[in-house]
PyMOL CGO cylinders between C-alpha atoms (Angstrom):
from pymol import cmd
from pymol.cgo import CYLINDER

trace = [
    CYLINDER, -4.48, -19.16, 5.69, -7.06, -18.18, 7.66, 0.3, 1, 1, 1, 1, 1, 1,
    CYLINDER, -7.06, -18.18, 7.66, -9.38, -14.81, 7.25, 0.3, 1, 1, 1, 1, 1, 1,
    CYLINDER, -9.38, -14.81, 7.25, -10.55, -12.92, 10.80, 0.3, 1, 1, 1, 1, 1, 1,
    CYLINDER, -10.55, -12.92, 10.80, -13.45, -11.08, 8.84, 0.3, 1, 1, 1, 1, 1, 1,
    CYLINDER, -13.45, -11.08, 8.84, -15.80, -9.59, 11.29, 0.3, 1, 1, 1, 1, 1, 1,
    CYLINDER, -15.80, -9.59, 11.29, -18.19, -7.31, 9.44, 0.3, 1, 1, 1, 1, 1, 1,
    CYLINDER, -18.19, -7.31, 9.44, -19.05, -7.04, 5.69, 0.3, 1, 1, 1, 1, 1, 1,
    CYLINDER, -19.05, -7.04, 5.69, -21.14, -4.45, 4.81, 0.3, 1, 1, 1, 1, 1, 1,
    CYLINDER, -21.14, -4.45, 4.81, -22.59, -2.47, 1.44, 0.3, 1, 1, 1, 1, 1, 1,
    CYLINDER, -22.59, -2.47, 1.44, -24.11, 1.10, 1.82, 0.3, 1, 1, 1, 1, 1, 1,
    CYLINDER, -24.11, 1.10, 1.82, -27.43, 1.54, 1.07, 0.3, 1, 1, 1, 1, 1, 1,
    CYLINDER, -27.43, 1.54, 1.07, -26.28, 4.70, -0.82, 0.3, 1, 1, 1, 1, 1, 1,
    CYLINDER, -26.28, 4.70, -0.82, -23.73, 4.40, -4.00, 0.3, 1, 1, 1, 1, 1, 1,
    CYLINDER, -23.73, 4.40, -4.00, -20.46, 3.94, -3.01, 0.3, 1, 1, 1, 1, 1, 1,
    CYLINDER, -20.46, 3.94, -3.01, -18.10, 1.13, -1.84, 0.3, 1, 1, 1, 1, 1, 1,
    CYLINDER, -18.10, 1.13, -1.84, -18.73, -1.32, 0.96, 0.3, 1, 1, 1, 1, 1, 1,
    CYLINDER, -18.73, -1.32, 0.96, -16.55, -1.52, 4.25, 0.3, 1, 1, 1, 1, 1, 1,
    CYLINDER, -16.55, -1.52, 4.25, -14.97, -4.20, 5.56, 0.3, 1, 1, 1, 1, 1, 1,
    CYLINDER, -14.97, -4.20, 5.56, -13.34, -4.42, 8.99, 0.3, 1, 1, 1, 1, 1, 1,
    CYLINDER, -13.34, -4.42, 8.99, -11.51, -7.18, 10.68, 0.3, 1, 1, 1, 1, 1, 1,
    CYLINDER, -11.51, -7.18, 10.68, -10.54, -9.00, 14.38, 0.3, 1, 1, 1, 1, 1, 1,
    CYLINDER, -10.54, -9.00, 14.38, -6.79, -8.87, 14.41, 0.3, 1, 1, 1, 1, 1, 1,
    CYLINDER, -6.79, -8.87, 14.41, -5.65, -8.48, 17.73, 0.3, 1, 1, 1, 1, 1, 1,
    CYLINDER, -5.65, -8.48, 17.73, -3.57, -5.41, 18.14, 0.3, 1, 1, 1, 1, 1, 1,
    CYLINDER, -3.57, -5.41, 18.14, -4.48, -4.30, 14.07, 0.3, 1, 1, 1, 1, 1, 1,
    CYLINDER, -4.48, -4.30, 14.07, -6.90, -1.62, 13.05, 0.3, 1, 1, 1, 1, 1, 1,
    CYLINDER, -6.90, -1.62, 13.05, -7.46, -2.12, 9.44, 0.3, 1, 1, 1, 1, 1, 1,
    CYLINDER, -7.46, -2.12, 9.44, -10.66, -1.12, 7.48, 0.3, 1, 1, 1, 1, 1, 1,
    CYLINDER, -10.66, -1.12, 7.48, -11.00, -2.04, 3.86, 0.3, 1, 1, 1, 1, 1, 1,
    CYLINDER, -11.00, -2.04, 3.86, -12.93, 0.10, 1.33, 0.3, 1, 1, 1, 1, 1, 1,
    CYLINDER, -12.93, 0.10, 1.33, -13.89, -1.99, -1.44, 0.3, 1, 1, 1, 1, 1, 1,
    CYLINDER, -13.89, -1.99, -1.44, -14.67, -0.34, -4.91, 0.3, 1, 1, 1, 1, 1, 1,
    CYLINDER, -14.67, -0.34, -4.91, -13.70, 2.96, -3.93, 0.3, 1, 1, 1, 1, 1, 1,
    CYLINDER, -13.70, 2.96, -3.93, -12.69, 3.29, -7.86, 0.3, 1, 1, 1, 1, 1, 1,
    CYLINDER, -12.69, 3.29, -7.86, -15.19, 0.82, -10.04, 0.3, 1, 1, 1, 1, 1, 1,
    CYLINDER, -15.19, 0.82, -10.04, -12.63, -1.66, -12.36, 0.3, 1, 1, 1, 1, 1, 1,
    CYLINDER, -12.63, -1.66, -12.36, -13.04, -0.12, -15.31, 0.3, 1, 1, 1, 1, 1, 1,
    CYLINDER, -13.04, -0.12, -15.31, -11.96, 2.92, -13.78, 0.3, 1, 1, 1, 1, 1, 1,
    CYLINDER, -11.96, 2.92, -13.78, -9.56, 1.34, -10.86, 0.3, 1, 1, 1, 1, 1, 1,
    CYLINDER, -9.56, 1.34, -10.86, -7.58, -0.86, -14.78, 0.3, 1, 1, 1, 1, 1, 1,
    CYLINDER, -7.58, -0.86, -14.78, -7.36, 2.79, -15.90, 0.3, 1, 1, 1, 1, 1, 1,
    CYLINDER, -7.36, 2.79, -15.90, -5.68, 4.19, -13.40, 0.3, 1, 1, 1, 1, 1, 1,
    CYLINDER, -5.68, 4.19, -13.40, -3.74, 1.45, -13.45, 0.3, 1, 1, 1, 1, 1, 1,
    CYLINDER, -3.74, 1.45, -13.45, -2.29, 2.03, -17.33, 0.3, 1, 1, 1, 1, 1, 1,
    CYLINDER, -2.29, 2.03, -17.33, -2.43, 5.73, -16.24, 0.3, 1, 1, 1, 1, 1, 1,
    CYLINDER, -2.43, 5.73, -16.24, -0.22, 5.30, -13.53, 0.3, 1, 1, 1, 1, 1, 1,
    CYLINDER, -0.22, 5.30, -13.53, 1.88, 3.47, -15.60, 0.3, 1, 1, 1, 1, 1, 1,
    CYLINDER, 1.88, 3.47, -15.60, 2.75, 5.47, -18.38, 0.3, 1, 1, 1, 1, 1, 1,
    CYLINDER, 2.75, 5.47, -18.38, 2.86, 9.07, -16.39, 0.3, 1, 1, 1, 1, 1, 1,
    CYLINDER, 2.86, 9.07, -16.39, 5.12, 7.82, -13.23, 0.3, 1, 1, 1, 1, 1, 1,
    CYLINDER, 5.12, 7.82, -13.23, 8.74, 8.25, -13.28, 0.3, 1, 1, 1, 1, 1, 1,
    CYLINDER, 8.74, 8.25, -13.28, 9.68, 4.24, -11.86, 0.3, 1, 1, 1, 1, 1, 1,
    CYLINDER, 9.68, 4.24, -11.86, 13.21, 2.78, -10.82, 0.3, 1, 1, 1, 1, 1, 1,
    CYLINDER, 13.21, 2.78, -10.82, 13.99, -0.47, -9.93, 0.3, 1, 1, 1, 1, 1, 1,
    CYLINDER, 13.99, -0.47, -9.93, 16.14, 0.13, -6.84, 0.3, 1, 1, 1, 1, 1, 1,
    CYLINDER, 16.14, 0.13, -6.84, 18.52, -2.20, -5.39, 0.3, 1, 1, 1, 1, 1, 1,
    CYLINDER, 18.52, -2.20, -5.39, 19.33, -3.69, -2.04, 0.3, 1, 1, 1, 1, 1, 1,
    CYLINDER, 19.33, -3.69, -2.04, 22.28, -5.66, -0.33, 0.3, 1, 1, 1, 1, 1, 1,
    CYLINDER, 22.28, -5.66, -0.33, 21.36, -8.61, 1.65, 0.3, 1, 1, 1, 1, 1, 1,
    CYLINDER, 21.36, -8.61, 1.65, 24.08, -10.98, 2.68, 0.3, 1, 1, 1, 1, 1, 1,
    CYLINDER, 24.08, -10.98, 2.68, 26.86, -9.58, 1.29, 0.3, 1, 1, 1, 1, 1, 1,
    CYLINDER, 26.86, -9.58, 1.29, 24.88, -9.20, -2.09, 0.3, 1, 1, 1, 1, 1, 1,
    CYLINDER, 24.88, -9.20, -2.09, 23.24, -6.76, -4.04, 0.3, 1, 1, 1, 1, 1, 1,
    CYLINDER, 23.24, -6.76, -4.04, 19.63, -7.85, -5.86, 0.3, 1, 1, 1, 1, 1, 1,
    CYLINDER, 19.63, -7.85, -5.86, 17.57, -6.07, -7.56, 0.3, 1, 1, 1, 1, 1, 1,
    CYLINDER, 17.57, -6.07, -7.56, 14.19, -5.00, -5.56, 0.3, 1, 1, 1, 1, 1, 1,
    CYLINDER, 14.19, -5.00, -5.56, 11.83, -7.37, -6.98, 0.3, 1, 1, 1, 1, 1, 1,
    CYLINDER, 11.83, -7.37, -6.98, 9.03, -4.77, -8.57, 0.3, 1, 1, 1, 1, 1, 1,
    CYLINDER, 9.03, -4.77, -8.57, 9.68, -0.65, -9.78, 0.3, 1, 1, 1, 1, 1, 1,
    CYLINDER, 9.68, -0.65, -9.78, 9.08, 1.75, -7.25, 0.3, 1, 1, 1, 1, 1, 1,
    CYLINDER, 9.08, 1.75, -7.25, 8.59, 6.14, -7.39, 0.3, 1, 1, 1, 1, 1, 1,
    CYLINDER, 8.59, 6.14, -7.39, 8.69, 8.66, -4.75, 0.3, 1, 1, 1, 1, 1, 1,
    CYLINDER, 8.69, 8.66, -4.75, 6.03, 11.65, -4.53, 0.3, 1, 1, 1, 1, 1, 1,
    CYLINDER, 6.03, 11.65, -4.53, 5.80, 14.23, -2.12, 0.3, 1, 1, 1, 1, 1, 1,
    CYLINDER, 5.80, 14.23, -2.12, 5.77, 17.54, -0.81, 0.3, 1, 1, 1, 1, 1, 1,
    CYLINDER, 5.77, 17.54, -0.81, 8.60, 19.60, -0.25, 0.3, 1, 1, 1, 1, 1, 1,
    CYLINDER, 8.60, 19.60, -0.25, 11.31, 17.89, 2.47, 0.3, 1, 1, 1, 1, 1, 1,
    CYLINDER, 11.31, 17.89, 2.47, 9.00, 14.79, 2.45, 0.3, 1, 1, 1, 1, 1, 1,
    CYLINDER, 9.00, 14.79, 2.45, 12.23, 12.87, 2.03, 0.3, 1, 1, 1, 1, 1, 1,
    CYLINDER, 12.23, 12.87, 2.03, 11.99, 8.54, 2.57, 0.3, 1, 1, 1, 1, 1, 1,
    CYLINDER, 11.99, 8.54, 2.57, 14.55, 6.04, 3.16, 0.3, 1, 1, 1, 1, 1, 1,
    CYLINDER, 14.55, 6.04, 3.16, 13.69, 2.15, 3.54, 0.3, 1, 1, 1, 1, 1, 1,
    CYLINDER, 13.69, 2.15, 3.54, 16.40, -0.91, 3.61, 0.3, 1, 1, 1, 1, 1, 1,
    CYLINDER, 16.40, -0.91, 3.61, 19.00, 1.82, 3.03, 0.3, 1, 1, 1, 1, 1, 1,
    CYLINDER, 19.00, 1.82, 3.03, 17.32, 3.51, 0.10, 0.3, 1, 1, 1, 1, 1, 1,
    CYLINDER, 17.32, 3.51, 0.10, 17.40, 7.20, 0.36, 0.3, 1, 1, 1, 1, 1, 1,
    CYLINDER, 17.40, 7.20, 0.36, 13.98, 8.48, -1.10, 0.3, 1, 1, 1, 1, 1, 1,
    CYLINDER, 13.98, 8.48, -1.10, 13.87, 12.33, -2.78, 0.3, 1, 1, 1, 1, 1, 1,
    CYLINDER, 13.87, 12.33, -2.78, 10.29, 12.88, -3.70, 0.3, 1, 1, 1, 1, 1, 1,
    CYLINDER, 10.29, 12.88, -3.70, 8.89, 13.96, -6.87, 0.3, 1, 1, 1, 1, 1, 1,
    CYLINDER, 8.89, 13.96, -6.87, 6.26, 16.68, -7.49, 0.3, 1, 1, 1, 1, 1, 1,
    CYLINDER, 6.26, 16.68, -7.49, 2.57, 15.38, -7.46, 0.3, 1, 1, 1, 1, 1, 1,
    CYLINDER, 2.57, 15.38, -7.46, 1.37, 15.00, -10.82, 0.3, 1, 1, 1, 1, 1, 1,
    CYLINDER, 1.37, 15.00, -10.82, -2.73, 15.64, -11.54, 0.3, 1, 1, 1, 1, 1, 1,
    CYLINDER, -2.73, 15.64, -11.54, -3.31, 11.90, -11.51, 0.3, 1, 1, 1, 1, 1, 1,
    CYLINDER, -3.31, 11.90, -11.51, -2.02, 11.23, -8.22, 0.3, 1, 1, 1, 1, 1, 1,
    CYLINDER, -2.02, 11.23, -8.22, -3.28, 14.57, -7.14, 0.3, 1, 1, 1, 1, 1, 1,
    CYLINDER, -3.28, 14.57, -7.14, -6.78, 13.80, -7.68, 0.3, 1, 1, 1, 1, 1, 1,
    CYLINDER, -6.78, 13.80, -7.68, -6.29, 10.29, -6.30, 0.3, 1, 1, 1, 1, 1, 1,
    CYLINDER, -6.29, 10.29, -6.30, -4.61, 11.63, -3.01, 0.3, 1, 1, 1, 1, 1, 1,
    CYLINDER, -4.61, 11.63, -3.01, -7.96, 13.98, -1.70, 0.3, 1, 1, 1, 1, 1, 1,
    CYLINDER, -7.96, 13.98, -1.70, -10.17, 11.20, -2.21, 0.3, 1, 1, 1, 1, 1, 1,
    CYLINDER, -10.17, 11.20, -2.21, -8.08, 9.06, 0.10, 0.3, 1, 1, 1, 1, 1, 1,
    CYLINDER, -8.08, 9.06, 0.10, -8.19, 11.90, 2.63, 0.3, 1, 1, 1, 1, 1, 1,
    CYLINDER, -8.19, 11.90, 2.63, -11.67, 12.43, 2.43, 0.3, 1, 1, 1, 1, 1, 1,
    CYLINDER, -11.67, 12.43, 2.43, -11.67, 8.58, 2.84, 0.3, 1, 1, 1, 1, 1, 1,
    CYLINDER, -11.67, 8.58, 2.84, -9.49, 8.24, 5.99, 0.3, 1, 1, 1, 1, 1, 1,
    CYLINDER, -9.49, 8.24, 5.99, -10.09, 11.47, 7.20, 0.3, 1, 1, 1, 1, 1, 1,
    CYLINDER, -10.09, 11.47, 7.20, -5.75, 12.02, 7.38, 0.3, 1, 1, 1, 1, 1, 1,
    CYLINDER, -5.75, 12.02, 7.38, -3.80, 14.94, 5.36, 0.3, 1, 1, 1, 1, 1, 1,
    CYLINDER, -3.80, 14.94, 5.36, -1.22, 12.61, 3.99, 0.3, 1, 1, 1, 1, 1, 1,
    CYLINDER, -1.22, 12.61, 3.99, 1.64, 14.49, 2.24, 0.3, 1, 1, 1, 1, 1, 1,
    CYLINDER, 1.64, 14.49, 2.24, 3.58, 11.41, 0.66, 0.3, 1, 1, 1, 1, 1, 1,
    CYLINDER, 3.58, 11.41, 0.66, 3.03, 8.23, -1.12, 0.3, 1, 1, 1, 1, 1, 1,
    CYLINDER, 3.03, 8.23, -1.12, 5.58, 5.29, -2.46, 0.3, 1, 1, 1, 1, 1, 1,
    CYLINDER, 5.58, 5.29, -2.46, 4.47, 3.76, -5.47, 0.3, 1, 1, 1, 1, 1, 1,
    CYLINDER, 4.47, 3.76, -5.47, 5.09, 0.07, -6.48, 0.3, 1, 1, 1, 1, 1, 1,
    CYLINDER, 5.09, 0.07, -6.48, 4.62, -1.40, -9.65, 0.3, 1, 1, 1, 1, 1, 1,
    CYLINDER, 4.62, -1.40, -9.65, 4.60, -4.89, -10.04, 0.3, 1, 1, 1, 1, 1, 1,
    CYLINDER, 4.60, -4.89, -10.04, 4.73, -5.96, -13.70, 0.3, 1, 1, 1, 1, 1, 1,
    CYLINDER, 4.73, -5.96, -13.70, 3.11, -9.24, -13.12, 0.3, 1, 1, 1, 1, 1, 1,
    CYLINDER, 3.11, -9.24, -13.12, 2.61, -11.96, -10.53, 0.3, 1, 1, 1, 1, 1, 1,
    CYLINDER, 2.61, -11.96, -10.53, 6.42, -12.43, -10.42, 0.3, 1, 1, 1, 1, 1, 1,
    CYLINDER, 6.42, -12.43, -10.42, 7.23, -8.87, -8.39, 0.3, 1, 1, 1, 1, 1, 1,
    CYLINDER, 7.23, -8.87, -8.39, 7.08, -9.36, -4.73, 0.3, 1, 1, 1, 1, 1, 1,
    CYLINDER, 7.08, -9.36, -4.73, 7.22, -7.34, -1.71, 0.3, 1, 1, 1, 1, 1, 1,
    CYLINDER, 7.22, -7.34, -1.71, 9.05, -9.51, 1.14, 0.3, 1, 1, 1, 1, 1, 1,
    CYLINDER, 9.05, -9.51, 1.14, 7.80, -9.43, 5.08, 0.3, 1, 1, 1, 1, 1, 1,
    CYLINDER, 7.80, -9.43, 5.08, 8.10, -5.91, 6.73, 0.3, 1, 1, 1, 1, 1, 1,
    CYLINDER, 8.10, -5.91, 6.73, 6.24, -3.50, 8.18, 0.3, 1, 1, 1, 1, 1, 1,
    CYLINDER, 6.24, -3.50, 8.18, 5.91, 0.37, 7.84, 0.3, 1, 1, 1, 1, 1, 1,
    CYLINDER, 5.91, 0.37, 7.84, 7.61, 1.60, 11.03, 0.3, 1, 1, 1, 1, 1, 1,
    CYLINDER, 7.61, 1.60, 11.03, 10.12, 3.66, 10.03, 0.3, 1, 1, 1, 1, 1, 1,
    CYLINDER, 10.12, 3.66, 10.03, 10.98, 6.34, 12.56, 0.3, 1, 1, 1, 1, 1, 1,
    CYLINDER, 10.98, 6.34, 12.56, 9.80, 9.33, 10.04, 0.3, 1, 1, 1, 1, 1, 1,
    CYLINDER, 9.80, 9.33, 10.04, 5.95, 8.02, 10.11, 0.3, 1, 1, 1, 1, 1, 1,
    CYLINDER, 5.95, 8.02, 10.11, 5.86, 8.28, 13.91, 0.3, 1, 1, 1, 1, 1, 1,
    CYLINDER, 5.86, 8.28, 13.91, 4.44, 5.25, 16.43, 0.3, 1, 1, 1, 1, 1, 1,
    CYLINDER, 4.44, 5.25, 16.43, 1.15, 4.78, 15.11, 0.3, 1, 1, 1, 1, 1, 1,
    CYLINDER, 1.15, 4.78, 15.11, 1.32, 5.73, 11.66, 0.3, 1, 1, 1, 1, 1, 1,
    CYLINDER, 1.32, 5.73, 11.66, -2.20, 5.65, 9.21, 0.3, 1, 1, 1, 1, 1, 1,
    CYLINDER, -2.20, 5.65, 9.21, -1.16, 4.36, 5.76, 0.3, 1, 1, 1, 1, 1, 1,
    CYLINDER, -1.16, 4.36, 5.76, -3.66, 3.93, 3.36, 0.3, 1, 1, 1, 1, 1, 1,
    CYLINDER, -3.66, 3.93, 3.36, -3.20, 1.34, 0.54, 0.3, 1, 1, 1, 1, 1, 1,
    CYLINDER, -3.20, 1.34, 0.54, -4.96, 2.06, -2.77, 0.3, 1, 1, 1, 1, 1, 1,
    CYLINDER, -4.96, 2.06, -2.77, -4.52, -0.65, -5.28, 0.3, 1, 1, 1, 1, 1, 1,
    CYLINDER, -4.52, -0.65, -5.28, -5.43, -0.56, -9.52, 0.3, 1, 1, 1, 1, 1, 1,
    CYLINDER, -5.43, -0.56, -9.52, -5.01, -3.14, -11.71, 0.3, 1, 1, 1, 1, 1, 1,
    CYLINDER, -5.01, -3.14, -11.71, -4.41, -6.93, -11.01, 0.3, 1, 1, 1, 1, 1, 1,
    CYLINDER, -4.41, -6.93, -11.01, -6.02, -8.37, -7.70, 0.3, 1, 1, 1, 1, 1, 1,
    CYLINDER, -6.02, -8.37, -7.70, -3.12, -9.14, -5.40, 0.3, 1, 1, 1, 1, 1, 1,
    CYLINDER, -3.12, -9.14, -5.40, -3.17, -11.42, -2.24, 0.3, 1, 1, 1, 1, 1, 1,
    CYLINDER, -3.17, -11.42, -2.24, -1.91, -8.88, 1.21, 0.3, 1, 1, 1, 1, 1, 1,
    CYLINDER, -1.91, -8.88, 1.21, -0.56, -11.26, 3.82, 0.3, 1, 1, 1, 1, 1, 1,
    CYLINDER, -0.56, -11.26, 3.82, -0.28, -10.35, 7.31, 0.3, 1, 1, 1, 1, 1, 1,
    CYLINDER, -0.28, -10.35, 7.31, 1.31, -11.62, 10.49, 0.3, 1, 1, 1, 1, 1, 1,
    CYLINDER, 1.31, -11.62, 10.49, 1.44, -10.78, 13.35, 0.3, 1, 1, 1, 1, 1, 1,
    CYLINDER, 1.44, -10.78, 13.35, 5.86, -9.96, 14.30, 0.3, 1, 1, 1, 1, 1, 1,
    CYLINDER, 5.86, -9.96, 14.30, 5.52, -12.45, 17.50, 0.3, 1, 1, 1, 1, 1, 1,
    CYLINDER, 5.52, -12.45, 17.50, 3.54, -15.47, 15.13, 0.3, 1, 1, 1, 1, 1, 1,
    CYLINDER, 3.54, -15.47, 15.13, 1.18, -15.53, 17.93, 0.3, 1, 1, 1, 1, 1, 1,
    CYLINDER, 1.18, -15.53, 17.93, -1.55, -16.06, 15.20, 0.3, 1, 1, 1, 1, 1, 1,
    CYLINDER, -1.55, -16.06, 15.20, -1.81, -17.83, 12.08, 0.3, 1, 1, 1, 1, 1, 1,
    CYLINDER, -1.81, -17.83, 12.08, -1.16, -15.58, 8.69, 0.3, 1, 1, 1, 1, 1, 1,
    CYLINDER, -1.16, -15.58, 8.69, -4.32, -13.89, 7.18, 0.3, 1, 1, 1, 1, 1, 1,
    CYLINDER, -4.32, -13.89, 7.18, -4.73, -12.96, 3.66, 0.3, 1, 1, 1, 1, 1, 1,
    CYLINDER, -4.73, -12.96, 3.66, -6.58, -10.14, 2.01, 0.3, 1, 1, 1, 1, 1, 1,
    CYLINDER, -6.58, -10.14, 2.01, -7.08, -10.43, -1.72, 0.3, 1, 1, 1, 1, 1, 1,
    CYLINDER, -7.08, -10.43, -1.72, -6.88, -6.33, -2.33, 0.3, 1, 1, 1, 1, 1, 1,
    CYLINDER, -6.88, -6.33, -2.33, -9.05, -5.73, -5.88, 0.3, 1, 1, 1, 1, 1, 1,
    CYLINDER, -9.05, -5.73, -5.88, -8.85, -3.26, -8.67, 0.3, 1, 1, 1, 1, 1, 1,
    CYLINDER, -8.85, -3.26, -8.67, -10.00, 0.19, -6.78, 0.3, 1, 1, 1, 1, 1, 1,
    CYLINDER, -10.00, 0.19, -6.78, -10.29, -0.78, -3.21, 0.3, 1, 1, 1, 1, 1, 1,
    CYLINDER, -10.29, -0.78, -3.21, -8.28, 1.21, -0.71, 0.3, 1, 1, 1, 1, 1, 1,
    CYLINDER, -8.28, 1.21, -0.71, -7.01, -0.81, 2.91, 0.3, 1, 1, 1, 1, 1, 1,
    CYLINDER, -7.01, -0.81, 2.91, -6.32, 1.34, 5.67, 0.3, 1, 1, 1, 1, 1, 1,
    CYLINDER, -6.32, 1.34, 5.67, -4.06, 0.62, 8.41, 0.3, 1, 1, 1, 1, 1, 1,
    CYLINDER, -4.06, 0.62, 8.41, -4.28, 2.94, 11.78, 0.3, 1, 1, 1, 1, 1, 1,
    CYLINDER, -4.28, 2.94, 11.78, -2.82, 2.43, 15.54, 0.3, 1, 1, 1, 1, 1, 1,
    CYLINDER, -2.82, 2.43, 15.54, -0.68, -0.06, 16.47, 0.3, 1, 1, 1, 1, 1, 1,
    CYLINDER, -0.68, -0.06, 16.47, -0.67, -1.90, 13.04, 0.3, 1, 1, 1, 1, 1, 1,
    CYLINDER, -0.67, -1.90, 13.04, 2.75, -1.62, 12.07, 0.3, 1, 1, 1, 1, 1, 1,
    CYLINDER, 2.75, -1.62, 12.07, 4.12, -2.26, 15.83, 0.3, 1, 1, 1, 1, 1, 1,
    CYLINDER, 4.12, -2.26, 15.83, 2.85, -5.75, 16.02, 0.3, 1, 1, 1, 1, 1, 1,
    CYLINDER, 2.85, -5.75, 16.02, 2.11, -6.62, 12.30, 0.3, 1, 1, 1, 1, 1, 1,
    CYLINDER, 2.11, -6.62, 12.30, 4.01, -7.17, 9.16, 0.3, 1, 1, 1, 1, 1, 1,
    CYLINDER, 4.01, -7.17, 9.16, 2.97, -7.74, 5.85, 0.3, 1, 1, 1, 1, 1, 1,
    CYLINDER, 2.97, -7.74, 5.85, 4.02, -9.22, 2.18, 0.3, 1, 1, 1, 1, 1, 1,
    CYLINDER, 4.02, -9.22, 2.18, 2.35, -9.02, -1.41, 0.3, 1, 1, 1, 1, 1, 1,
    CYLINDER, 2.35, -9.02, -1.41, 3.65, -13.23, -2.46, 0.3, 1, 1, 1, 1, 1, 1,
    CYLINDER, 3.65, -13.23, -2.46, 4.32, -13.85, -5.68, 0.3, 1, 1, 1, 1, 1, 1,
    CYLINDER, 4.32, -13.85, -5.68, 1.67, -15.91, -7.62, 0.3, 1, 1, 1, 1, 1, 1,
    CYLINDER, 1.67, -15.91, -7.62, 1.78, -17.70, -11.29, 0.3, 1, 1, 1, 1, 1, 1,
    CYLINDER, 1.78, -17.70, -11.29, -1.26, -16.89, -11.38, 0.3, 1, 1, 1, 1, 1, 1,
    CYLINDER, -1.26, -16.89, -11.38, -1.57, -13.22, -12.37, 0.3, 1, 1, 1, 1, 1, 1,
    CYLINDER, -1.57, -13.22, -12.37, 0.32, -12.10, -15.64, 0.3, 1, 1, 1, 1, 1, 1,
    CYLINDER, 0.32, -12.10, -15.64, -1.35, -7.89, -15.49, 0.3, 1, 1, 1, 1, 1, 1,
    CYLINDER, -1.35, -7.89, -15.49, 0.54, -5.22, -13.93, 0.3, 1, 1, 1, 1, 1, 1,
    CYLINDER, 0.54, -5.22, -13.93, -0.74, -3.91, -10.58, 0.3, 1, 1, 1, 1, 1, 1,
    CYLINDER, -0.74, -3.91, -10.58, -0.05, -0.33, -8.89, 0.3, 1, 1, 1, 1, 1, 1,
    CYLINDER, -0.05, -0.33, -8.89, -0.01, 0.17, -5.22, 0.3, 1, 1, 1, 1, 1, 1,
    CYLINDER, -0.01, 0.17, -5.22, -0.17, 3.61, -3.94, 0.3, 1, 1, 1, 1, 1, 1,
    CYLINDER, -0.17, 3.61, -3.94, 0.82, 3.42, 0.05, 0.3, 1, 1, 1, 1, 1, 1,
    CYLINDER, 0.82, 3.42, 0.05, 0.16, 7.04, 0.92, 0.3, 1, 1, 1, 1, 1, 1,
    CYLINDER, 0.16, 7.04, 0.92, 1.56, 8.28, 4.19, 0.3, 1, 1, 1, 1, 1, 1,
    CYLINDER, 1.56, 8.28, 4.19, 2.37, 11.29, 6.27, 0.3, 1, 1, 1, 1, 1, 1,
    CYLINDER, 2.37, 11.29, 6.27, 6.66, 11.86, 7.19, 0.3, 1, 1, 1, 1, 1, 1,
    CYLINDER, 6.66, 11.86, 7.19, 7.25, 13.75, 9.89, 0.3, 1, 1, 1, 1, 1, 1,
    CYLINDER, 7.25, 13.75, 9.89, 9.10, 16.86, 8.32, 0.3, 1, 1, 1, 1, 1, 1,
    CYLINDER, 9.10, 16.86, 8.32, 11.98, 18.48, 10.67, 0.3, 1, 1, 1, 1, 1, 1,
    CYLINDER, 11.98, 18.48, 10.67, 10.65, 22.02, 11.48, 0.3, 1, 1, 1, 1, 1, 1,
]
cmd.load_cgo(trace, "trace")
């Protein structure tokens, strides 16, 4: 797979490097070590323990399978989700993802009032090929990715296959976010690997469109 890095760059101040990259049709910055490890792997077991997770299912083909990793809701009120058919009520923020949430906005600069969480037990949960385009997040929706816990490989594509896969190996603390026409033209999957055996939690916060 090839990687369209185009700047790599660590503040001369503390705090976490940026990266940025030359997708056509993608804006996507990358904010390494916005949480050190040792903090991001807390979080992590944090997260964990204190989140309410299901493991939802889906039909495909004619046949119902288990979504391949756990998943929770959060929210404000009427910040309700639905993907693949599953309808989404939120939960109330808890202090954890509270405190986690106004860093990201400070980071992106967006007043996000949602997030899905995924946990994937090991490096046998998945995420399959799709993008974040649902009709509730608008046309150009900003999503910001926080991960904790095990490093994970981020694949993306562009929908037409104009362009050769890149992948994004998303660390312990970092935080990718995805602006413009992103999820338009690009879709992306977390692959399994038999290679990682630690959880990982992946907070994709976002901002739903709430009916007035």
């Amino acid at each position: 797979m090839e990687s369209h890095r185009l700047l790599s760059q660590q503040s001369l101040f503390q705090g976490p490097s940026v990266e940025e990259f030359e997708l056509p049709g993608a804006d996507l910055t990358l904010h390494k070590s916005v949480w050190v490890q040792p903090d991001g792997d807390l979080l992590c077991q944090q997260l964990v323990e204190e989140l309410e997770w299901s493991q939802d299912k889906i039909s495909m083909f004619g046949q119902v399978h288990d979504v391949p990793r756990l998943n929770a809701w959060y929210g404000d009120r009427d910040c309700s989700y639905s993907w693949s058919g599953i309808q989404m009520s939120p939960m109330e923020w808890t202090p954890t993802l509270s405190s986690i949430r106004q860093r990201v906005i400070e980071l992106a600069g967006e007043e996000f009032n949602s997030v899905l969480a995924n946990l994937y037990r090991d490096g046998s949960d998945k995420v399959d090929w799709h993008a974040d385009d649902e009709q509730v997040l608008g046309l150009t929706p900003v999503i910001a990715s926080v991960s904790f816990g095990a490093s994970r490989k981020f694949r993306l594509r562009r929908k037409d296959r104009s362009l050769t896969a890149t992948d994004i190996v998303l660390d312990s603390g970092d935080v990718l976010v995805m602006r413009g026409p992103t999820q338009q033209l690009w879709e992306h999957q977390v692959p399994r690997t038999k290679m990682v055996k630690e959880p990982r939690v992946n907070l994709t916060f976002r901002k739903v469109r709430v009916a007035a």
